[in-house]
C-alpha positions as CSV (number, residue, x, y, z in Angstrom):
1,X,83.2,93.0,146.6
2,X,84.4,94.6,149.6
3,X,87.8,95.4,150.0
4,X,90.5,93.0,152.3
5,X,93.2,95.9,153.8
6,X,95.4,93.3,154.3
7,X,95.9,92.1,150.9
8,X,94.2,95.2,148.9
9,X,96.1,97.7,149.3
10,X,99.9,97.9,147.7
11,X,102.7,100.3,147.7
12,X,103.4,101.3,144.2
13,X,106.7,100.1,144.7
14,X,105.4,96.4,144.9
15,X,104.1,96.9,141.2
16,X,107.3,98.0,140.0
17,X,108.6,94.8,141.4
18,X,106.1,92.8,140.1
19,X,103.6,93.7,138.6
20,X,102.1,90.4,137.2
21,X,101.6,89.2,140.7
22,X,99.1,92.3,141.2
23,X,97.2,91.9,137.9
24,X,96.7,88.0,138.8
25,X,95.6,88.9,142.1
26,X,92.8,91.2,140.8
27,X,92.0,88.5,138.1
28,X,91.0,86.0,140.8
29,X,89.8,88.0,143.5
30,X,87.8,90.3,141.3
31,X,88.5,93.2,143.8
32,X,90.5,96.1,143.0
33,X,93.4,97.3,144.4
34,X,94.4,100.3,145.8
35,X,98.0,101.6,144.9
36,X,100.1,104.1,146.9
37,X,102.9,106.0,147.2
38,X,104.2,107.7,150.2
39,X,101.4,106.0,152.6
40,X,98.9,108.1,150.1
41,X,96.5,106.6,147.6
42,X,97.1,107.2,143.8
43,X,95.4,104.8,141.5
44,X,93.3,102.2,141.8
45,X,94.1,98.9,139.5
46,X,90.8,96.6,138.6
47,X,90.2,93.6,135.7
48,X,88.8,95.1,133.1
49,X,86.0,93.0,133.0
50,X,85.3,94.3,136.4
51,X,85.4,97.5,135.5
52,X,83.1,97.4,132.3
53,X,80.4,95.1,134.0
54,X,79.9,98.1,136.9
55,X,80.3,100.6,134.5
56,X,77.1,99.0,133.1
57,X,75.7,98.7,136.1
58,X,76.2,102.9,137.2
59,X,74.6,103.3,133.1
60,X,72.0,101.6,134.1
61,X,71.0,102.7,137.3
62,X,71.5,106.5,135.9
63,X,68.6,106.0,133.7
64,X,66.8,104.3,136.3
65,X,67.1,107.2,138.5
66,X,66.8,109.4,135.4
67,X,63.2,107.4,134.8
68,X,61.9,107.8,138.3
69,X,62.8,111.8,138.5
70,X,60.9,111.8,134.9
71,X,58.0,110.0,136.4
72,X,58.2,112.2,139.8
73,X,58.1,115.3,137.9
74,X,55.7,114.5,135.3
75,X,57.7,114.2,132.3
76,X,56.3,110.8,130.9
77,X,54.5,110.0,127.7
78,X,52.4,107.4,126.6
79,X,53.8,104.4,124.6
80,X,52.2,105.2,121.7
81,X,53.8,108.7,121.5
82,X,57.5,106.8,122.0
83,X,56.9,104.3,119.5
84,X,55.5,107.4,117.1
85,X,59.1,109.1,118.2
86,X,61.7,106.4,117.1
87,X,59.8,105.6,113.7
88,X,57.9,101.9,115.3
89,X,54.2,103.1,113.8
C-alpha cells in the first residue's frame, strides 16, 4: 500500500469541498490520504477497515517481538507451567 503523491495527498480545502469524493477514494484504493493545510501535513484520513486490520497487524507483531526478547533473555516457561497459570490443568 504505498502511497501515489499525485493522487494521495489533498489540501484540506479539497475536503471542505467535498469530502465524499475523498472518503470514496480511500474506500477503493485502500490507501490513505494525507491532508494539508498551508503546503504542511495535518491528518491523515484512512477506511476504517484499513485502519483496524493494521492496527491488528502492529498488536500482533508487538507480542511477536515481545516473544522473541522473552526467549532472548531467558524469560520462558514450559507449557505445562502456562496451562497451570490460566486455570487449563
Amino acid at each position: 500500500m504505498g502511497i501515489k503523491f499525485s493522487e494521495d495527498i489533498v489540501p484540506l480545502s479539497d475536503l471542505k469541498v467535498n469530502p465524499g469524493k475523498v472518503v470514496s477514494h480511500v474506500a477503493e484504493t485502500h490507501r490513505p490520504i494525507l491532508l494539508t493545510s498551508r503546503g504542511r501535513g495535518v491528518a491523515v484520513v484512512q477506511a476504517l477497515k484499513d485502519y483496524e486490520e493494521e492496527a491488528e497487524q502492529r498488536t500482533f507483531m508487538q507480542g511477536v517481538v515481545k516473544g522473541l526478547m522473552d526467549l532472548e533473555e531467558g524469560r520462558e516457561i514450559s507449557l505445562k507451567e502456562v496451562k497451570k497459570r490460566i486455570g487449563m490443568e
